[in-house]
C-alpha positions as CSV (number, residue, x, y, z in Angstrom):
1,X,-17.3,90.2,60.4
2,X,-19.5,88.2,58.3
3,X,-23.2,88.1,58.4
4,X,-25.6,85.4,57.2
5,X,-28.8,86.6,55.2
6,X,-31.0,86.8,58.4
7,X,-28.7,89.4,59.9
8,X,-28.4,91.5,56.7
9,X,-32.2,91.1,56.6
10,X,-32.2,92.5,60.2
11,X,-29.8,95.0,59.7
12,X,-31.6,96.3,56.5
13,X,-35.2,95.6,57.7
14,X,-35.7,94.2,54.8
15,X,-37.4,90.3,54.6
16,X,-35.1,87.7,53.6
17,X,-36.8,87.2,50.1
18,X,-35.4,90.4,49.3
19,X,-31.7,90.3,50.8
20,X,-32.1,87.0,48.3
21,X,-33.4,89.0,45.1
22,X,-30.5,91.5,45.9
23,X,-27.7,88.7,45.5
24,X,-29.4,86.9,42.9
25,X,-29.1,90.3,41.1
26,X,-25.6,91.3,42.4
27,X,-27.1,94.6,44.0
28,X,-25.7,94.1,46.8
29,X,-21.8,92.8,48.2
30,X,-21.6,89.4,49.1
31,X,-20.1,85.9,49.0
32,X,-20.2,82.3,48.9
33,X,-18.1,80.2,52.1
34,X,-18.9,76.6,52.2
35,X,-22.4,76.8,50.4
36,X,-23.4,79.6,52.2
37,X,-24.1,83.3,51.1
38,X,-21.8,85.5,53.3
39,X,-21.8,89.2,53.8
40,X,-18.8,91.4,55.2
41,X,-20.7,93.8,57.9
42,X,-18.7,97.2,56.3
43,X,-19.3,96.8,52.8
44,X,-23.0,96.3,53.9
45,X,-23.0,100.1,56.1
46,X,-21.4,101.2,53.0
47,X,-23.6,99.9,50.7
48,X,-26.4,101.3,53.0
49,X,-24.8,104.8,52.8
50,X,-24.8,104.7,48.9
51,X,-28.4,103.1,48.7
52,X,-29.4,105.8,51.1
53,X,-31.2,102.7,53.5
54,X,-31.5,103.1,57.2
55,X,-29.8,100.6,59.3
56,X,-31.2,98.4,62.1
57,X,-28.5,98.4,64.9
58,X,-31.1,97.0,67.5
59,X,-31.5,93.1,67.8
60,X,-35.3,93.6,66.9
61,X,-37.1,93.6,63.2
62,X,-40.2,95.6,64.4
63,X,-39.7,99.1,64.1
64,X,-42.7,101.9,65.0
65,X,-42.1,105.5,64.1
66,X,-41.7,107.8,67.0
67,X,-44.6,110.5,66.0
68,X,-44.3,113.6,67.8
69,X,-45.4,117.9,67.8
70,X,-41.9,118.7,69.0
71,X,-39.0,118.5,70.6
72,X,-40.1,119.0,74.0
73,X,-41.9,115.3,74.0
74,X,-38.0,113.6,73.4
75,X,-36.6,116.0,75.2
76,X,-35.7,115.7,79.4
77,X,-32.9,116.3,81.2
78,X,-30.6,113.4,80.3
79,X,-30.4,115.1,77.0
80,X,-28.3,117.3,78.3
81,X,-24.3,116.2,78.7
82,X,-21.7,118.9,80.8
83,X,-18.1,119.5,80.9
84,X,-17.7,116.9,78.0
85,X,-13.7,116.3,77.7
86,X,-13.8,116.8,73.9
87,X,-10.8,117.5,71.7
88,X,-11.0,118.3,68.1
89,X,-9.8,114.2,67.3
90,X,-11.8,112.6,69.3
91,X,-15.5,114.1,70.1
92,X,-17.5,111.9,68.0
93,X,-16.3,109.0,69.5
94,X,-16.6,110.5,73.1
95,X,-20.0,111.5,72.4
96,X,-21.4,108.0,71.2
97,X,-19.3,106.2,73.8
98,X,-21.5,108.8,76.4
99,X,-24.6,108.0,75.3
100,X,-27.4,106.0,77.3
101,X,-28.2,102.9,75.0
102,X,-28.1,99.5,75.4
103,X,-25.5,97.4,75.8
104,X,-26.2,95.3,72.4
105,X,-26.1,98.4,69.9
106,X,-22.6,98.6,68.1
107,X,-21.2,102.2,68.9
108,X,-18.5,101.6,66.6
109,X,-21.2,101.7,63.5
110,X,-22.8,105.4,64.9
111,X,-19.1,106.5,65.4
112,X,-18.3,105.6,62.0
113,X,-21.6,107.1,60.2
114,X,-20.8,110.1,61.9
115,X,-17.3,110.5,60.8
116,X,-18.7,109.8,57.2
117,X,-21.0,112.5,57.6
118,X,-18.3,115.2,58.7
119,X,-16.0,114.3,56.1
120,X,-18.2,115.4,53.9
121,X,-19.0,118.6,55.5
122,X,-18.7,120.3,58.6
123,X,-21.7,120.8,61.1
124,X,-20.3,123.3,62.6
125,X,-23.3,125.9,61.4
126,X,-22.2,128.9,62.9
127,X,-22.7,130.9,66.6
128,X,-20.7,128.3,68.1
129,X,-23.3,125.7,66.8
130,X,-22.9,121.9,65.7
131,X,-25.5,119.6,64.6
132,X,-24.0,116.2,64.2
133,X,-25.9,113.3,62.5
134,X,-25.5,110.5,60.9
135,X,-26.4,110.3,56.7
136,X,-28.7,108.0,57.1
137,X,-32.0,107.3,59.8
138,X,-30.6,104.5,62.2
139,X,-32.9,102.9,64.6
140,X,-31.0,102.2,68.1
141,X,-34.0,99.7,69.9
142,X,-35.2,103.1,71.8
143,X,-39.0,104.3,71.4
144,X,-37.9,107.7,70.4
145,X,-35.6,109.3,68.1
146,X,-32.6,110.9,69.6
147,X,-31.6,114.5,70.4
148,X,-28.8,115.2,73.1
149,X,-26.8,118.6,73.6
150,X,-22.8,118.5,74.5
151,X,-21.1,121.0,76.5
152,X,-17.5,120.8,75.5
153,X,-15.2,122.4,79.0
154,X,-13.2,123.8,76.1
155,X,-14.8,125.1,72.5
156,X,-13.9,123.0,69.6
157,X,-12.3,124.5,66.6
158,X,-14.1,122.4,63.5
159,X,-14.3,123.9,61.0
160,X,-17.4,126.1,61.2
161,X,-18.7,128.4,58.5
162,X,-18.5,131.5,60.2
163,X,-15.0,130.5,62.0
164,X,-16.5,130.6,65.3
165,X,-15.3,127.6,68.1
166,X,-18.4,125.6,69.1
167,X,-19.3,125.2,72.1
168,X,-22.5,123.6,71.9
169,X,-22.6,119.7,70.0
170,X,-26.3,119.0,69.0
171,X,-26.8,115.3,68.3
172,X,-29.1,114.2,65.7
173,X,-30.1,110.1,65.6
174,X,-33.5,109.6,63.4
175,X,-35.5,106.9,62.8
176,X,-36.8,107.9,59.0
177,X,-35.6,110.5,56.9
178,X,-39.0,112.2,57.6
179,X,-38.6,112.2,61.3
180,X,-35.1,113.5,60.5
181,X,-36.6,117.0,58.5
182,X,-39.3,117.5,61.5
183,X,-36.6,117.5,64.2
184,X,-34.6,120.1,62.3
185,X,-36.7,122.0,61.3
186,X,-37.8,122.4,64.8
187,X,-34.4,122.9,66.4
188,X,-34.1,125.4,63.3
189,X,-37.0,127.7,65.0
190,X,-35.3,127.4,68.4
191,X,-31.6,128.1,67.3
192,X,-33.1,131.4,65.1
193,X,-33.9,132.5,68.6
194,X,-31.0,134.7,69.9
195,X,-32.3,134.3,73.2
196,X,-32.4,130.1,72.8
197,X,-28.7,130.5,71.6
198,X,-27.7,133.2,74.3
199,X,-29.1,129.9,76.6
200,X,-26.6,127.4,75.0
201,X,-24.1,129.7,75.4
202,X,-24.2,130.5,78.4
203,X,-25.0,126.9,79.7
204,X,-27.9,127.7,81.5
205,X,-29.7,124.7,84.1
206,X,-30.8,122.4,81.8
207,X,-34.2,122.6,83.3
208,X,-34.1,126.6,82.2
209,X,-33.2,125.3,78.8
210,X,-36.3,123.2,78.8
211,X,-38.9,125.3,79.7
212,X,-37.3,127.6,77.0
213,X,-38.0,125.3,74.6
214,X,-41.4,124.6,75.9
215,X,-42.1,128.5,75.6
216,X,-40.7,128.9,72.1
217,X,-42.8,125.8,70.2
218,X,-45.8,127.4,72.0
219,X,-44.8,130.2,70.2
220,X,-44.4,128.9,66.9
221,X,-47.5,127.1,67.5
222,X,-49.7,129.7,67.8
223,X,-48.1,131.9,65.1
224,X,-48.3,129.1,62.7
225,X,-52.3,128.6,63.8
């Protein structure tokens, strides 16, 4: 698919003048068709990936960081996704293709960032754990970052560090790296707690799960005042 420099521009959240330094430069892959600088849509997510620049998948170029004191404020109960038919081929895919966003974003693009990120590693991290997420902050035209939990009917066996089948999938979509560190370090507190994990395990109501979460951060608030 080729894009004009507007689109990269909007893709990158970049301004135009700078899309045009880039090609002026060579930085960045592109082309010339009838007069016109041209730009193939997967060399740009891969030159993205390389450059370590988040990518605009929403059709507006004004972005606001979501701030937030944890994950109970992006957290309600359609984050929560049951009896997911998932096989070990196709769960990324099945997960993005669930996911409540707007018609416009290009699941294909989340799908693929996600594979990218797997193939590097596993995140399977152990106790039946996964926390998929893409290499680099995308921004999907939502207010808030994204955090959903997947309930496979069956556990998947992919490849976890400790060997264990997971069968709890813990989506990660951020809008900044930053944002990115805050949400895991956060769903690091909860998952330390054997009684949060015992929860996931045992699919609890999803309204338990919440006010569990709730609970915990006001624990680690007050320990951490």
């Amino acid at each position: 698919m080729d894009l004009s420099i507007k689109d990269v521009a909007n893709l990158l959240m970049l301004e135009k003048k700078e899309i045009e330094k880039l090609v002026k430069k060579k930085l960045i892959p592109s082309k010339i068709i009838q007069d016109k600088v041209r730009f193939n849509k997967q060399a740009i997510i891969e030159w993205a990936l390389l450059n370590n620049k988040p990518l605009n998948l929403s059709d507006s170029s004004h972005f606001s960081e979501f701030r937030f004191d944890g994950l109970t404020s992006i957290l309600d109960e359609e984050s929560f996704y049951l009896n997911c038919s998932f096989t070990e081929s196709d769960y990324v895919e099945e997960m993005v293709r669930m996911l409540r966003l707007k018609e416009d974003i290009d699941r294909n693009v989340i799908a693929e960032l996600l594979i990218s990120r797997e193939k590097l590693m596993s995140t399977a991290i152990g106790n039946g754990i996964a926390l998929p997420h893409p290499r680099i902050p995308i921004i999907l035209g939502r207010e808030k970052p994204l955090i959903c939990f997947f309930f496979p009917e069956k556990p998947l066996n992919i490849e976890s560090v400790d060997g264990e089948a997971v069968h709890t999938l813990i989506l990660l979509v951020s809008q900044t790296i930053k944002q990115h560190l805050f949400m895991l370090a956060h769903l690091s507190y909860l998952l330390s707690k054997e009684e949060f994990r015992k929860a996931l395990k045992n699919r609890i109501p999803t309204g338990e799960i919440l006010r569990l979460v709730s609970g915990l951060e006001m624990q680690r608030s007050k320990a951490s005042n």
